[in-house]
N, C-alpha and C positions, 0 to 999 in steps of 0.2 A: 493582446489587450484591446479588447473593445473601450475607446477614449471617449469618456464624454466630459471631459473636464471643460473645456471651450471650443466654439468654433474656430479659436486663435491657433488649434493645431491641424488643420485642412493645408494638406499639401499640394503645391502645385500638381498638373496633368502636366501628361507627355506633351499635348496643343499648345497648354501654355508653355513650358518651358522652351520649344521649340519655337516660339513666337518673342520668345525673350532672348535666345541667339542670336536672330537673324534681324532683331531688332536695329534701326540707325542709330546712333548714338552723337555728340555732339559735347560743349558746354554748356551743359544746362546753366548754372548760377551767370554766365553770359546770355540767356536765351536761345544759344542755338543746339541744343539736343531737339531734334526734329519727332524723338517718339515721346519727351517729353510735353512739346508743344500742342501735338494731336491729343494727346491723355487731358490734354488743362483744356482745350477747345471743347472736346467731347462733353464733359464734366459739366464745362459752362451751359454747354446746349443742352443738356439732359438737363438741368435745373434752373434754365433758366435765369441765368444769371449772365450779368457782363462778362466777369472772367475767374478764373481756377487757377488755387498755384498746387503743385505737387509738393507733398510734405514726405518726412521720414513716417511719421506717424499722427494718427486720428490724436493722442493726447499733446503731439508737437501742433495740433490743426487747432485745438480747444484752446491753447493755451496763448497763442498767437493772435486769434482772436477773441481773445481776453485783451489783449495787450494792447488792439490795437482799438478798440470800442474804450476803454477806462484811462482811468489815469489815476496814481498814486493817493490812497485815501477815499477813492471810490467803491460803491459796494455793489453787488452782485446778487439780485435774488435768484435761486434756485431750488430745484427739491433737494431738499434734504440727505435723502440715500442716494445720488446723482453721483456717477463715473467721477466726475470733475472735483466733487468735492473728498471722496475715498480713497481714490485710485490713482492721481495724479500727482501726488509726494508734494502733497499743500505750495502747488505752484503761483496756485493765484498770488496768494501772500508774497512768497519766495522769486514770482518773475513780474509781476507785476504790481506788487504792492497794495491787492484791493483787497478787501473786505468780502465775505461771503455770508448772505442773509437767507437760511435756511429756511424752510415753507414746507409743512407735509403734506403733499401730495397725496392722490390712490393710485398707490403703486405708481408712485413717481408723475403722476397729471395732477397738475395746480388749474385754478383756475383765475378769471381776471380779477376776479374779490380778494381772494388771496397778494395778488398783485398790489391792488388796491392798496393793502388792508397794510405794508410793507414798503410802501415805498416813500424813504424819511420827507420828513419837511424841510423846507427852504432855511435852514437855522444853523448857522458856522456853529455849532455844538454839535451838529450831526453829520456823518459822510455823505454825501451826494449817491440819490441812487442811481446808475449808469446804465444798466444793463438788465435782462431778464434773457434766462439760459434754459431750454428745454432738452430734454432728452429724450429723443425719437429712433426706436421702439427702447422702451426704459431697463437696463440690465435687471437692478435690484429689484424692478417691480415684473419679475419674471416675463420680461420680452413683453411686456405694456405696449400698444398701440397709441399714439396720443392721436385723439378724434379730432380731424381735421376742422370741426366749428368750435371745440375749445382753444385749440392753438390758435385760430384767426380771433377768437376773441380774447385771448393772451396777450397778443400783437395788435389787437386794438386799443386796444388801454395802453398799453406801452408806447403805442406812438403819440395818445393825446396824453403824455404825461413824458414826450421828449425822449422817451429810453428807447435803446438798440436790444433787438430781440436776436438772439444767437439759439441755433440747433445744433445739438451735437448729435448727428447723424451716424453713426456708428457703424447701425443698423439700419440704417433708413431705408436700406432694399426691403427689407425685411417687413417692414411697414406697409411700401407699398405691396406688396404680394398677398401680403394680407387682406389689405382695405381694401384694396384695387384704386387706390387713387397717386395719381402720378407724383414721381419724385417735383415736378415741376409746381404742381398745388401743393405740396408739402413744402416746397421754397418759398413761394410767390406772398407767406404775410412774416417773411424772416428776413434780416438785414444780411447775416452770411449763415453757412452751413459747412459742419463738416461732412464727408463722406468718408469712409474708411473701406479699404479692399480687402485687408489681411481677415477677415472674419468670415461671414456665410460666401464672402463671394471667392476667399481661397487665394488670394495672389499672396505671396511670400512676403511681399514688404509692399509698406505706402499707403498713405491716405490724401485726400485734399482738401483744401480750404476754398472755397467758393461767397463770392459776393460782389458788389459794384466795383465800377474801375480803380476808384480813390482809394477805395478799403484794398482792394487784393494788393494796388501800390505800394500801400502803408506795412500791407501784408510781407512785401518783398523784403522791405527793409526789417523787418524784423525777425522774419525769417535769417537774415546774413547776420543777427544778432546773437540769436540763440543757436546757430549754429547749424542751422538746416540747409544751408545752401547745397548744392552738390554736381559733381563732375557729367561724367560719362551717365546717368542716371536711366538714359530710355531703354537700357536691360531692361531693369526692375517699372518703369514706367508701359513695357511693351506687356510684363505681364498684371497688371494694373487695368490696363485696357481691353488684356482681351478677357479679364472677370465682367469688366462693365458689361461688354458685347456678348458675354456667352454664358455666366454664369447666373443671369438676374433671376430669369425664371425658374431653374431648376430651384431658387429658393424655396419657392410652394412644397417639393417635396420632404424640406428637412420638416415645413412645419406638422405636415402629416405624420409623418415619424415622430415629433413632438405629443403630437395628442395620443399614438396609439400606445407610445410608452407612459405616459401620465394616465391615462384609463387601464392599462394592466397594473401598475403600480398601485391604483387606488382601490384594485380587487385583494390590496394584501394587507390583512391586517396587521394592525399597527402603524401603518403609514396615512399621517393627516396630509392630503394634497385634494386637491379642487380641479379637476382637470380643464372646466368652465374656464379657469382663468390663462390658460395654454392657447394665445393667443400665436403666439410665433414658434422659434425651434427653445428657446428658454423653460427648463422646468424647474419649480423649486419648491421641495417640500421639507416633513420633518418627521424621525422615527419617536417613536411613543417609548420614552426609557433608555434613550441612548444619543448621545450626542451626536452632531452633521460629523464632526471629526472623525470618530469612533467609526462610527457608520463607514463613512468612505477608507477609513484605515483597514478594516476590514474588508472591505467589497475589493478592492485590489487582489486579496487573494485567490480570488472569484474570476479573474480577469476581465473585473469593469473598474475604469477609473471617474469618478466623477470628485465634485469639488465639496467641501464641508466647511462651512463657517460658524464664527465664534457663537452667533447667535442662536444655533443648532440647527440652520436649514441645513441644505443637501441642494446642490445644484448642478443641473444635467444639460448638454445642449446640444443638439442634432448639428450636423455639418455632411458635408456633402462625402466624406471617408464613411460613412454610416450609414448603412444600407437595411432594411427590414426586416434581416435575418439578424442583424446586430442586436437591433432593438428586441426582436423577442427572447434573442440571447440574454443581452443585459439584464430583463425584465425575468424570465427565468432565477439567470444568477442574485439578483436579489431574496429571490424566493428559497432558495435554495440557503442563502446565506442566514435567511431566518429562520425557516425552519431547523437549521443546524443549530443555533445559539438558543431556539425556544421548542425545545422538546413541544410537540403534541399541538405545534398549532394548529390552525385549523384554517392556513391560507393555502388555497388552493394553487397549483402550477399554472405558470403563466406559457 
């Protein structure tokens, strides 16, 4: 089965796993796991921040710092199709008690008018707005880059107007491989940021929470709250760090893979995709007469798996288990899968 349902199924290497045996180990929720403490240093110096805590997970990292930026009755603007607000089993509400004030974005980029335009007045009839949340590279907006002079002026208006700007960095390698602009400029107009491992950069578990000393503080305790705290952790911390150290670059190649599958797929008719907008390893398109479900219910038997949602896209996404020869496999097996259910089309093999 050629997998393209997420980069969430990228399995470790023999390097890393062998670097996550031989890992030190420690009490981390005490401070002293010594490979957890390198992973939080690293982290911090790579973005430039005070300091990093290790999390179980990128939506344990968003959701923590929600927690710790708001306070009950507070609201949140956001994009609208944003990880945090779809994908996180309505935590905000359910762990923190805030409000979420939606904003359509392109493909998930707002801008500071939008912000403007959303953020309540001083008047005990209305919530307090607390926070503004980006999503750097944007899932739903098919692997969206957000342009580092809209985010600084995101974060400009959010700071003359008292609000904490939070990144849900996900992807944020992913960004910079793209842009070419450092994880450190993509930090440097944000209050905290998450990073996440488990995705383009392949570590099995973990993500982290980064930001100033008071915040990541604030961070700890709430971390011990929801339940994140953890043992022995610099296993899974050793191979956390050697994705930072070893896997950043090889990013560029998923997105390559990204565009040359979105350019064969857009030589097949009946498939509406833009491959212009295949910024990262995220593709998302949609079949002409057939639902994203349907679709991928099928292409399974083909031995490609990708993902299909209710709204009838189809979503694909390179990872580092997916090699050139994949993609024109997969890209093939689409073709092949169409031509089999439309007699006589007239889409060429990929």
């Amino acid at each position: 089965m050629i997998d393209l349902i997420s980069d969430t199924v990228t399995l470790p290497t023999p390097e890393m796993r062998k670097a996550m045996a031989e890992a030190e180990v420690g009490d981390s929720q005490r401070g002293e796991d010594p490979s957890v403490n390198r992973l939080q240093e690293a982290v911090a110096e790579f973005l430039g921040k005070d300091a990093a805590l290790f999390l179980p997970s990128a939506t344990m990292a968003n959701q923590i710092a929600f927690k710790v930026h708001t306070r009950p009755g507070d609201e949140i603007i956001i994009d609208a199709a944003s990880h945090a607000v779809h994908y996180e089993g309505g935590a905000p509400a359910f762990l923190s008690g805030t409000m979420i004030c939606p904003v359509e974005g392109d493909r998930g980029v707002f801008t500071e008018e939008d912000v403007l335009a959303n953020v309540r007045p001083d008047d005990p009839h209305a919530p307090r707005t607390r926070l503004v949340c980006v999503e750097n590279t944007h899932n739903q907006g098919g692997g969206k880059v957000w342009p580092l002079g809209k985010l600084m002026a995101v974060s400009d208006i959010a700071r003359r107007l008292g609000l904490a700007v939070h990144t849900d960095g996900s992807r944020l390698m992913n960004a910079v491989m793209a842009s070419g602009i450092s994880a450190r400029e993509y930090a440097y107009p944000v209050d905290s940021v998450t990073l996440c491992f488990t995705k383009g950069l392949g570590a099995p578990v973990g993500a982290a929470l980064a930001g100033e000393k008071d915040f990541i503080k604030e961070a700890r305790r709430v971390q011990q709250v929801f339940g994140g705290a953890m043992r022995q952790a610099g296993i899974i911390a050793a191979g956390a760090l050697y994705a930072l150290e070893h896997h950043v670059e090889r990013l560029a190649e998923d997105h390559v893979h990204a565009r040359l599958l979105a350019n064969r797929l857009a030589d097949e008719e009946g498939i509406d995709i833009d491959p212009a907008e295949v910024e990262t390893n995220i593709i998302y398109f949609r079949i002409n007469g057939m639902t994203g479900l349907d679709f991928v219910g099928r292409l399974k038997e083909y031995g490609v798996r990708m993902g299909g949602y209710r709204d009838g896209r189809v979503r694909a996404v390179t990872h580092m288990n997916i090699s050139r020869a994949d993609v024109l496999k997969a890209a093939h097996a689409v073709y092949e899968m169409l031509a089999d259910i439309r007699p006589g089309t007239s889409a060429q093999p990929s």
